[in-house]
C-alpha positions as CSV (number, residue, x, y, z in Angstrom):
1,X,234.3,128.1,-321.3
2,X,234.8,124.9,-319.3
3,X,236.4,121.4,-321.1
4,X,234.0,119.5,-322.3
5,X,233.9,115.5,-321.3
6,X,236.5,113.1,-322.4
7,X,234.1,111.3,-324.7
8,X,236.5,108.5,-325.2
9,X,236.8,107.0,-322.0
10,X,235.1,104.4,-321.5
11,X,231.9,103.9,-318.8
12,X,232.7,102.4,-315.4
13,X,230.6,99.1,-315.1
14,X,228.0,99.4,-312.5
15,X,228.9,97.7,-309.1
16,X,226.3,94.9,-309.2
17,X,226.2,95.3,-305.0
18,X,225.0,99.0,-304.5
19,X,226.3,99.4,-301.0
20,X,229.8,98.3,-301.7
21,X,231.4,101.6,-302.0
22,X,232.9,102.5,-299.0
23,X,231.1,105.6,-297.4
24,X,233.3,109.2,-298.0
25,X,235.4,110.2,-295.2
26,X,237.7,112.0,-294.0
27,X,239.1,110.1,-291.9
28,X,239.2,106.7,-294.4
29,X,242.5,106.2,-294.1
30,X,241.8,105.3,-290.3
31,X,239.3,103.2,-290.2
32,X,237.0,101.3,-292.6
33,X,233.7,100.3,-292.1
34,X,232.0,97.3,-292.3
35,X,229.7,96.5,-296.1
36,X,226.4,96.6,-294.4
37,X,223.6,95.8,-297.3
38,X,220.9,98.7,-297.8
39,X,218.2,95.9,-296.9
40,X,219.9,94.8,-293.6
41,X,219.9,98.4,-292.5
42,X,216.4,99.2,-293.9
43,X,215.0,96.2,-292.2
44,X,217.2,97.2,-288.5
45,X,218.4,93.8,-288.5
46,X,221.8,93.6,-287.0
47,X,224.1,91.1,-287.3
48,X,224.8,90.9,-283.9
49,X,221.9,90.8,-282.6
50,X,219.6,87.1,-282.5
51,X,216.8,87.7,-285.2
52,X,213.5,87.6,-283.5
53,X,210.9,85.2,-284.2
54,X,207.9,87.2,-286.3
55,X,205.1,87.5,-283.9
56,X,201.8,85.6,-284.9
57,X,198.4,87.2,-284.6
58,X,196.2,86.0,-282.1
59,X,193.6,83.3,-283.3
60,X,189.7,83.8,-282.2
61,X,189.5,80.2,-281.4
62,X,192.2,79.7,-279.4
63,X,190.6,83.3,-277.2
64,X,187.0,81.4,-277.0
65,X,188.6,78.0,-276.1
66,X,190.4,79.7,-273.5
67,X,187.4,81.8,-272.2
68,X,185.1,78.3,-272.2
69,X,187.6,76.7,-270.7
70,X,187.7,79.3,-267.8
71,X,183.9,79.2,-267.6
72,X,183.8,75.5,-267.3
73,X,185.9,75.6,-264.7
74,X,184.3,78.0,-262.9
75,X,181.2,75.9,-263.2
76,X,182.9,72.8,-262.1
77,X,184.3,75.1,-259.3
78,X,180.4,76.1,-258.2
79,X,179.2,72.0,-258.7
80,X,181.9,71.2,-256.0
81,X,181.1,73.8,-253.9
82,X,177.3,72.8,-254.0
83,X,178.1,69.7,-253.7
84,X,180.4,70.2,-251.0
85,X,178.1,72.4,-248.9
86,X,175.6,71.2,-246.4
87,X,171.8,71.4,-247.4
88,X,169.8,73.9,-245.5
89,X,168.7,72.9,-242.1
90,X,165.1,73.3,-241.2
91,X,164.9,75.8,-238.5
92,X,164.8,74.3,-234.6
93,X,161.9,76.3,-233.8
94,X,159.7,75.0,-236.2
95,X,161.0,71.2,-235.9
96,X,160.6,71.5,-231.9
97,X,157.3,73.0,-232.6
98,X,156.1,70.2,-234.2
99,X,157.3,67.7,-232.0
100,X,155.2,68.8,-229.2
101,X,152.3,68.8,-231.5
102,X,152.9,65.6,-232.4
103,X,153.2,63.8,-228.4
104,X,149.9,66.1,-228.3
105,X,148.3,63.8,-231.4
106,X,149.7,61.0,-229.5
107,X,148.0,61.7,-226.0
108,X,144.8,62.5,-228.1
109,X,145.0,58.9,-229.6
110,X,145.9,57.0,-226.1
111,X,142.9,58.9,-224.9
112,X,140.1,58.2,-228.0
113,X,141.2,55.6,-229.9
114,X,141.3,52.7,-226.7
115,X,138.0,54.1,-225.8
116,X,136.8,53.8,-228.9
117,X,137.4,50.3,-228.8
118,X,136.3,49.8,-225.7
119,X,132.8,51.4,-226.3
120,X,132.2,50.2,-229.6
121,X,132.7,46.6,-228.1
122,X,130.4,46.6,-226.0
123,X,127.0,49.2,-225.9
124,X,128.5,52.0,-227.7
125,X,128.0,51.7,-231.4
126,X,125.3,54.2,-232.2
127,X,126.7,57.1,-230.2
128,X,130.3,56.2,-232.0
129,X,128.3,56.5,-235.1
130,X,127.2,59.7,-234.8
131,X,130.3,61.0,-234.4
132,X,132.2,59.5,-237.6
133,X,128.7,60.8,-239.0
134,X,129.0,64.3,-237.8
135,X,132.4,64.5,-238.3
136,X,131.8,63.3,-242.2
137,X,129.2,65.7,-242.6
138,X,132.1,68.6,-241.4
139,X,134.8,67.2,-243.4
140,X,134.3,68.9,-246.7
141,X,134.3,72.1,-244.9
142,X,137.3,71.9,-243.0
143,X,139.6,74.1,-245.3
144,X,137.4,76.7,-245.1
145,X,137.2,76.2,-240.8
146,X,140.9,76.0,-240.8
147,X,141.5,78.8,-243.2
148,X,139.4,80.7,-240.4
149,X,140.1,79.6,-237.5
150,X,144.0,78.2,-238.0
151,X,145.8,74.9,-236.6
152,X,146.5,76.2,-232.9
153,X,142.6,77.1,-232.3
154,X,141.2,74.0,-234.5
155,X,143.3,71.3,-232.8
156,X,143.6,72.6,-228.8
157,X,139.5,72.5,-229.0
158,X,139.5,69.1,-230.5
159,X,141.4,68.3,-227.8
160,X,139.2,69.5,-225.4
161,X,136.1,68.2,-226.6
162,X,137.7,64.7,-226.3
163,X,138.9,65.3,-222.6
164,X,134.8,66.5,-222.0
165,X,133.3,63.3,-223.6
166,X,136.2,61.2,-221.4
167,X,134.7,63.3,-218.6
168,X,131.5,62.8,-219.2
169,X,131.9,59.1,-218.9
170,X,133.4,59.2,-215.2
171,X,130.0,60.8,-213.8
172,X,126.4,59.8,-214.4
173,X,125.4,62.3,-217.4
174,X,121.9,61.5,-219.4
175,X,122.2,60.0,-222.4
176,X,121.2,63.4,-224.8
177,X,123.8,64.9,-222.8
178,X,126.2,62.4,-224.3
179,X,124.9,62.2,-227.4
180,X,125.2,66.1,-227.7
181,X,128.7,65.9,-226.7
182,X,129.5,62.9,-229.1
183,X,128.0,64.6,-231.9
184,X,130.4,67.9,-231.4
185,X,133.4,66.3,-230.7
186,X,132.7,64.5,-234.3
187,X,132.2,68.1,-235.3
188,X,136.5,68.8,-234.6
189,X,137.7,65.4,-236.0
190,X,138.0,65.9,-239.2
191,X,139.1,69.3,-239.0
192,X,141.7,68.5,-236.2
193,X,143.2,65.9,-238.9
194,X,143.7,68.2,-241.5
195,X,145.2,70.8,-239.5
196,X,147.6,68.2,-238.1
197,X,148.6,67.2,-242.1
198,X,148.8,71.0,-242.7
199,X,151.5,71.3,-240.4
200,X,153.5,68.5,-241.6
201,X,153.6,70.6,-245.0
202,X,154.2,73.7,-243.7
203,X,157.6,71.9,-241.7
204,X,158.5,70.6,-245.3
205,X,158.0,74.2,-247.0
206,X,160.9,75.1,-244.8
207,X,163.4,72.4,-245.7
208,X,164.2,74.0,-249.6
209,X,163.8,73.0,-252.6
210,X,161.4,70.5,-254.3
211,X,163.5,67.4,-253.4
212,X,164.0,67.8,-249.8
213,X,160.7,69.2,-249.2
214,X,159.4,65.7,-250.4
215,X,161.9,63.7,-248.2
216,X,160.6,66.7,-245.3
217,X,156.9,65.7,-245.7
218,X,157.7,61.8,-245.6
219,X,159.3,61.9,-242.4
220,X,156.9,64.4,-241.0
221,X,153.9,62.4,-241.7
222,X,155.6,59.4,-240.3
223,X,156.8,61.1,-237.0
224,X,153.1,62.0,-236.7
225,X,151.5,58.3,-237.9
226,X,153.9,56.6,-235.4
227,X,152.6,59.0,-232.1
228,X,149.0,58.5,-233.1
229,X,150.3,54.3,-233.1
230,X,151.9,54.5,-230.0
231,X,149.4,56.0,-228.7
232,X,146.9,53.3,-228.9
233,X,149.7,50.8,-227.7
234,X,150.0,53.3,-224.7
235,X,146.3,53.5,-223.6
236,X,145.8,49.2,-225.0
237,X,148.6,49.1,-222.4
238,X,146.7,51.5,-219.7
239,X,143.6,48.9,-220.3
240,X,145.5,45.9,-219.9
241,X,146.6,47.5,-216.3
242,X,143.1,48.3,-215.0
243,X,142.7,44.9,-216.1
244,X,145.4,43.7,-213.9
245,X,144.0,45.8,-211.1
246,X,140.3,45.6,-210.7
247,X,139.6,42.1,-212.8
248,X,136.6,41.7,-215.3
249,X,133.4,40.3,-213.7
250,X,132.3,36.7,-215.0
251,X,129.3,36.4,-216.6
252,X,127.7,32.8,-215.9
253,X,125.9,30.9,-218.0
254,X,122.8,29.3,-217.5
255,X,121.8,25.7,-217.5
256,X,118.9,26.4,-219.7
257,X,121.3,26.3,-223.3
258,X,122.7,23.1,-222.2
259,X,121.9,20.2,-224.6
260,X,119.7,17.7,-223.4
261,X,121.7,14.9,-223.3
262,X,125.1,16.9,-221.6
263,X,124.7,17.0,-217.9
264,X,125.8,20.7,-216.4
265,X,125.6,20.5,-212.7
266,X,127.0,24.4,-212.3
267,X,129.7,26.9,-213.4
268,X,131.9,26.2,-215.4
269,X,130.5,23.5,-217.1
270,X,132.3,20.2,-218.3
271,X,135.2,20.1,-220.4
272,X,132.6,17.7,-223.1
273,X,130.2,20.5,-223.1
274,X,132.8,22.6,-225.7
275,X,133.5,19.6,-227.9
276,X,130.7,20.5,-229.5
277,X,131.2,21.3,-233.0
278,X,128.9,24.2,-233.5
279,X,129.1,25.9,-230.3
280,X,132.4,28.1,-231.2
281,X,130.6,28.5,-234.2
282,X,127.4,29.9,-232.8
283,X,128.9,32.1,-230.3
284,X,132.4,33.4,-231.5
285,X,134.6,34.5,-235.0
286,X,132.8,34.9,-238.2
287,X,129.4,33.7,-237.2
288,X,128.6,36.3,-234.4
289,X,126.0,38.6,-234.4
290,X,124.0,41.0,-232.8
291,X,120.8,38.9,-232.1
292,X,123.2,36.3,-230.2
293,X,124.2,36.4,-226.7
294,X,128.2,35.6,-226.0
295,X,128.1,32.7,-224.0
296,X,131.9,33.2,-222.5
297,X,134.5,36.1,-221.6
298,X,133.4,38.5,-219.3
299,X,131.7,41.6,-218.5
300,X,134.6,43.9,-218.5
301,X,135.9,46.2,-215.8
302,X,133.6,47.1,-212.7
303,X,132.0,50.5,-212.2
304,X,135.6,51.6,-210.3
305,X,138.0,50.3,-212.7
306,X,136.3,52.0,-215.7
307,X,136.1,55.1,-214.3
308,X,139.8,55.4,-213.0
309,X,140.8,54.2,-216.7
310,X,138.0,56.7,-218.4
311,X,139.2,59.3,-215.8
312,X,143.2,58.8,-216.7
313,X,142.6,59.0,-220.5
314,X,140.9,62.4,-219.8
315,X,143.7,63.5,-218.1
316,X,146.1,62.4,-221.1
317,X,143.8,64.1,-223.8
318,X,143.8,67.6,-221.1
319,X,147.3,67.4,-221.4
320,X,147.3,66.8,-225.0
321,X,145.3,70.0,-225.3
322,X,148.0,72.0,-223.6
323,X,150.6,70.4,-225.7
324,X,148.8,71.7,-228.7
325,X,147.9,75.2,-227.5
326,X,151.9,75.3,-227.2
327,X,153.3,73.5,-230.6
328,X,150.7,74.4,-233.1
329,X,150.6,77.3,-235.2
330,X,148.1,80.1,-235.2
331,X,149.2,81.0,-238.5
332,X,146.0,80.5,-240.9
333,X,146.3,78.3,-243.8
334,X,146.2,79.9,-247.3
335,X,143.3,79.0,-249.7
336,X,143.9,76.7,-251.8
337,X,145.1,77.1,-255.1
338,X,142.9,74.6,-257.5
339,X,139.9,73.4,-257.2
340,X,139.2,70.6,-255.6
341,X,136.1,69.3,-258.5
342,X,138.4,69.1,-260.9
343,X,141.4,67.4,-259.2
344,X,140.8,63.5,-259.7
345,X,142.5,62.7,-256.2
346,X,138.8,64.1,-254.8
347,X,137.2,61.3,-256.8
348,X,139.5,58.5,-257.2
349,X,140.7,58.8,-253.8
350,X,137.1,58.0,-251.8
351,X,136.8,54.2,-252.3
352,X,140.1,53.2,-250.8
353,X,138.7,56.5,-247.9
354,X,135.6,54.4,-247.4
355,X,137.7,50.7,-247.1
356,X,140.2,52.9,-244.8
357,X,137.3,53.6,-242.5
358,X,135.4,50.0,-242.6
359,X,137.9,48.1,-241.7
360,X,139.2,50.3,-238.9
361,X,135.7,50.5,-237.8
362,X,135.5,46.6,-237.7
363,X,138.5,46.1,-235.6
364,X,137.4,48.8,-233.4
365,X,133.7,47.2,-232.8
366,X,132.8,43.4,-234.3
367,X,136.9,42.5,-234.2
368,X,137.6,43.2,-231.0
369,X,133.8,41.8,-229.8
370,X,133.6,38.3,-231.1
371,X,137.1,37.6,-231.5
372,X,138.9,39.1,-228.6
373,X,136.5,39.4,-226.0
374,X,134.2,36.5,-226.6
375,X,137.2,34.5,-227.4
376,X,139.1,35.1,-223.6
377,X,137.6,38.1,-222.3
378,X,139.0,41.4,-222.3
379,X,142.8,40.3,-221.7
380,X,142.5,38.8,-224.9
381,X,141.0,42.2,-226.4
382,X,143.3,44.2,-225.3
383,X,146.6,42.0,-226.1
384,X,145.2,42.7,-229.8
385,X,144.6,46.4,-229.8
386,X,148.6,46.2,-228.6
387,X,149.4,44.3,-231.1
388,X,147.7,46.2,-234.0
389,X,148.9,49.5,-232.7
390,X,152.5,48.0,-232.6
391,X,153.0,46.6,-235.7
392,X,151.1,49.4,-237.8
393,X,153.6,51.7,-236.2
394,X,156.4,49.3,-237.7
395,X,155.0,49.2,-240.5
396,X,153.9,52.3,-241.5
397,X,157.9,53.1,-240.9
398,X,159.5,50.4,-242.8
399,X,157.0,50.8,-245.9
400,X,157.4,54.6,-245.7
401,X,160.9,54.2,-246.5
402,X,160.8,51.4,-249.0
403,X,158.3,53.6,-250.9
404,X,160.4,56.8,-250.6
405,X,163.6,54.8,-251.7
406,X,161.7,52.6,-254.5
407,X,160.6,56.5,-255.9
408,X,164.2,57.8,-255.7
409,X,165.6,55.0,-257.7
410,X,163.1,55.0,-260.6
411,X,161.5,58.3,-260.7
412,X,157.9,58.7,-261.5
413,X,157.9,55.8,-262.8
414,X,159.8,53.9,-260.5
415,X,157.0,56.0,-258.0
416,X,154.6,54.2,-259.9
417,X,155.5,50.8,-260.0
418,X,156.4,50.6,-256.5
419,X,152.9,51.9,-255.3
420,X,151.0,49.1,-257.6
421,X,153.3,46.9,-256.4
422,X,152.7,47.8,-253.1
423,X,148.7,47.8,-253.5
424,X,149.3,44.8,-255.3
425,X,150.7,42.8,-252.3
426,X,148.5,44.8,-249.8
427,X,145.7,43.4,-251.6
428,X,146.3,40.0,-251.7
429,X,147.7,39.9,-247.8
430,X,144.3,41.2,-246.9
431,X,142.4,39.2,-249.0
432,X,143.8,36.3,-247.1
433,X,143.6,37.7,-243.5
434,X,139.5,38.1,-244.4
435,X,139.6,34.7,-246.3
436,X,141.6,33.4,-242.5
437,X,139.1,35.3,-240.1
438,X,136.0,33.9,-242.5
439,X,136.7,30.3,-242.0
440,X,138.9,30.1,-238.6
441,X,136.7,28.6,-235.5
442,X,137.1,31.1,-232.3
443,X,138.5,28.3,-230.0
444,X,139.5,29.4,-226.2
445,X,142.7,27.1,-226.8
446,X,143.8,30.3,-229.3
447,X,144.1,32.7,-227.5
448,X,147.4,34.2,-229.0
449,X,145.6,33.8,-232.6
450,X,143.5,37.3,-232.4
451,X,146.4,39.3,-230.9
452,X,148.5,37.7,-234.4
453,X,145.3,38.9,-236.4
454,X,144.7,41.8,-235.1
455,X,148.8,42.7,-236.0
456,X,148.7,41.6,-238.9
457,X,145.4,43.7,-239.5
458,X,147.2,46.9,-238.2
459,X,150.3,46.1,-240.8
460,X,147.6,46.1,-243.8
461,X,146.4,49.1,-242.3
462,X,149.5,51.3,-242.4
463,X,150.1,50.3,-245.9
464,X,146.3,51.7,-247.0
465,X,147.4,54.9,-244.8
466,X,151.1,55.3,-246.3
467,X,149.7,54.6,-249.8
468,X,147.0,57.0,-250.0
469,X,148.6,60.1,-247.9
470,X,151.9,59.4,-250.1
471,X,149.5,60.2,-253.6
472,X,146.8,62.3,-252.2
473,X,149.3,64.7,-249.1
474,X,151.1,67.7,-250.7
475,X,151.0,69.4,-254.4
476,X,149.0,72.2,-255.4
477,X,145.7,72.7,-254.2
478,X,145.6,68.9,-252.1
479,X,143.8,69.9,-249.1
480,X,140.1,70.0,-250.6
481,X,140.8,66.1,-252.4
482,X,142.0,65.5,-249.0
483,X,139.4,66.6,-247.1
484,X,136.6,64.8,-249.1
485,X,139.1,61.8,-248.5
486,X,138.4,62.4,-245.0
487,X,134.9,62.4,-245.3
488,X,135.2,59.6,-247.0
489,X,137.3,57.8,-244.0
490,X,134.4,59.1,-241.1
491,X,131.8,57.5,-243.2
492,X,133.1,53.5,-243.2
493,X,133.5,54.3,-239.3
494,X,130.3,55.2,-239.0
495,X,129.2,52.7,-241.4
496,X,130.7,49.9,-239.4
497,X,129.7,51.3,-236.2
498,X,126.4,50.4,-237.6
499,X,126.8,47.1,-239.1
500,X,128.4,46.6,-235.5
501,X,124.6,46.6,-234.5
502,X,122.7,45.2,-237.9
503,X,124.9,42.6,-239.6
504,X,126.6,39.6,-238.6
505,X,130.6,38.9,-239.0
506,X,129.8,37.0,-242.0
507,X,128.1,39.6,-243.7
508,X,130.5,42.4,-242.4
509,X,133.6,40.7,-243.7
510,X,131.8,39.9,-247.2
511,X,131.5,43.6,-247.5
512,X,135.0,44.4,-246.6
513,X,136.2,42.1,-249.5
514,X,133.7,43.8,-252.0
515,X,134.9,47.5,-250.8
516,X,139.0,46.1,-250.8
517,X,138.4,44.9,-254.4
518,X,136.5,48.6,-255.8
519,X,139.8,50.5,-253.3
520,X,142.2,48.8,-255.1
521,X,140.4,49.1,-258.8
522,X,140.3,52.7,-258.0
523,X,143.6,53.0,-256.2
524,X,145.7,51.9,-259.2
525,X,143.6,54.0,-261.7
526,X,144.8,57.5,-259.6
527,X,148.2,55.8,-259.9
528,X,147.9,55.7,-264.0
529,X,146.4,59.2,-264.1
530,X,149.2,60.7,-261.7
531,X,151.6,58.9,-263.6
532,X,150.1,60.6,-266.5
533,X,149.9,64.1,-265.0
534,X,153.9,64.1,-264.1
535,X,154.6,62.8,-267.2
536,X,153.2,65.8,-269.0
537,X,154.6,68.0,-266.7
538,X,158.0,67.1,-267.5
């Protein structure tokens, strides 16, 4: 059997370091190796090599700060770039397109506008009335003729008809034959003039979004206001040249209205004879009227002269026409989309319509008779239609561009503020120019006083037209109120082409300050309710 253990010796006290025995070998007496600890080689952690620093996991927030930080500057990348980039360019086509429709309003306006103060001065009231009547009557209708027809037909045939009536006037037609003609060229007016608006929204449906299709449809309507005001400085101008040519033929006066105690031994009379204090006042200004005969100016242009002018304004409205057949569009309009009952601009918008039309009417007819011609003849009459048509052009610029920047400051409610300020200052200018032609004495040493009038008259206005087109032009479903607007407009021509026969210039300018004050009242209200209407929009 094998020994058995030494039970004497004594146990060998455990080595307190585990690894510290050196590893068996044979070759030990050679070479001894390094005490490595068990954890050192457990963990592969070498001495000689740098410990590494414990990688951290990655944090959420620091992933989704990084990923919005990316996207933001993406975005910021995509605000420069849009801001950086040029805004869309409204095709050529369409802005040389309407260009040529516009010279084709203008050449329309040199042509009817002159002649309409020129007839409506003198003989020509009634058949002018019928046609603002006729073309009133046709007004509410014209979407429905222009959704038919469209803007190329509707506005080369108004065109037309104006070149015929011009026409007419150059030959010796019978009077129903003029009538007949006066009452269907009525019958294109009011179409004609929405078609010509409907343009100037379809060039600002091509300019982009919401914001430059507003600033599109501003200038638009004032490139086409200021051809129809140079227009009538262009054929005032073509007036004031036949003028130049074949001079107006003096009416004398008889001895018979002399006083009794005022000697008149022929033509002219004395210089005493208009000291008198009420023979301006019977004769010219405010108190003029139908029933009384003008007792100076003259008798306008002979049978030549007026039909050379009459022919040449035909020519400019033929040419007009062939303008339009060329620059407007035969595209038909869409329907609108609301209807025009329920749209307050149909209802709101008529008074200041109605004051638009009287007092155009008036310094069409009873302006330009007893304070232009019966003042100092037709020189004087048509040094104020120049002067009306030039300043209303000025200032339907200048006030289209306050209003557009005033809105572009404050918003819809700087919009707002600006357009009763505006009506608010309108107001009282006019007021004053009435209150100024009421009590100012028609005085042959004045003659430059109707010409500054008649300005100032044209400056009111363009503010009337630049307020109303600015509320009542563009948004959904604006051409039915607009239409009824027109009708509206037609009717105070027609009404003052009347008065022009019935009332005197007292009268008339008493009912001008009654219709400003109910335009105004009614003006500001479809400001509120617009204001109103935005505001629950946004």
């Amino acid at each position: 059997m094998g020994s058995l253990p030494d039970l004497t010796e004594r146990a060998r006290p455990l080595d307190p370091r585990p690894a510290a025995r050196t590893i068996s070998d044979p070759h030990r007496h050679r070479a001894v190796l390094t005490q490595i600890p068990v954890s050192t080689i457990y963990r592969k952690e070498w001495p000689w090599r740098k410990p590494r620093v414990p990688a951290r996991a990655p944090v959420f927030g620091a992933i989704n700060r990084r990923r919005d930080s990316a996207a933001s500057s993406v975005g910021a990348a995509s605000v420069r770039r849009l801001i950086t980039r040029q805004p869309p360019k409204v095709p050529k086509a369409i802005v040389r397109r309407f260009t040529i429709l516009c010279i084709a309003s203008g050449l329309c306006a040199t042509a009817l506008l002159p002649f309409t103060a020129f007839a409506g001065a003198e003989a020509g009231a009634v058949p002018l009335a019928i046609m603002h009547t006729a073309a009133a009557v046709v007004a509410p209708f014209s979407p429905f003729i222009l959704q038919k027809a469209g803007p190329r037909v509707i506005v080369t045939v108004a065109h037309v008809l104006v070149c015929v009536l011009l026409s007419a006037h150059t030959v010796a037609t019978p009077l129903t034959v003029l009538l007949f003609l006066y009452a269907i060229c009525g019958v294109t007016l009011s179409p004609m003039s929405l078609a010509l608006t409907v343009s100037a929204t379809s060039l600002a449906q091509a300019a982009g979004d919401e914001c430059r299709r507003k600033i599109a449809l501003r200038r638009a309507l004032r490139g086409l206001r200021a051809s129809q005001d140079l227009g009538l400085v262009l054929g005032s101008l073509l007036l004031g040249g036949a003028l130049m040519i074949w001079p107006e033929d003096v009416t004398p006066l008889q001895a018979t209205t002399a006083a009794t105690n005022v000697t008149v031994t022929g033509w002219p009379p004395p210089e005493e004879f208009y000291i008198e204090d009420d023979y301006e006042e019977r004769t010219c200004g405010a108190a003029g009227c139908p029933q009384i005969r003008m007792l100076s100016g003259g008798a306008g242009l002979s049978g030549s002269g007026r039909s050379a002018l009459t022919a040449a304004w035909a020519g400019l409205a033929l040419a007009g026409a062939a303008l339009a057949a060329a620059g407007a569009s035969a595209a038909a309009a869409p329907p609108d989309s609301r209807a025009s009952k329920r749209d307050p601009r149909a209802t709101l918008a008529a008074p200041m319509g109605l004051f638009i039309g009287l007092q155009q009417g008036f310094i069409y007819t009873s302006y330009i008779k007893w304070y232009g011609v019966c003042v100092g003849g037709w020189v004087g009459a048509w040094r104020a239609l120049c002067g009306a048509g030039a300043l209303q052009a000025l200032a339907a610029a200048t006030l289209s561009m306050a209003a557009a920047r005033a809105g572009s400051a404050g918003g819809a409610g700087g919009r707002g503020v600006a357009g009763r300020a505006f009506a608010a200052g309108g107001g009282a200018a006019h007021a004053s120019l009435l209150l100024a032609l009421l009590r100012w004495r028609a005085a042959r040493s004045d003659l430059a006083l109707p010409a500054v009038a008649a300005a100032a008259w044209g400056a009111c206005a363009a503010l009337w037209d630049v307020l109303q087109s600015s509320i009542c032009v563009g948004g959904p479903g604006w051409r039915g109120p607009w239409s009824l607007t027109l009708a509206s407009r037609h009717a105070g021509l027609a009404l003052a082409c009347v008065a022009r026969r019935l009332l005197c210039v007292k009268a008339q300018l008493a009912g001008l300050a009654l219709s400003l004050a109910a335009a105004l009242a009614s003006h500001i209200a479809l400001e509120f309710r617009q204001r109103r209407t935005e505001a629950r929009r946004s």
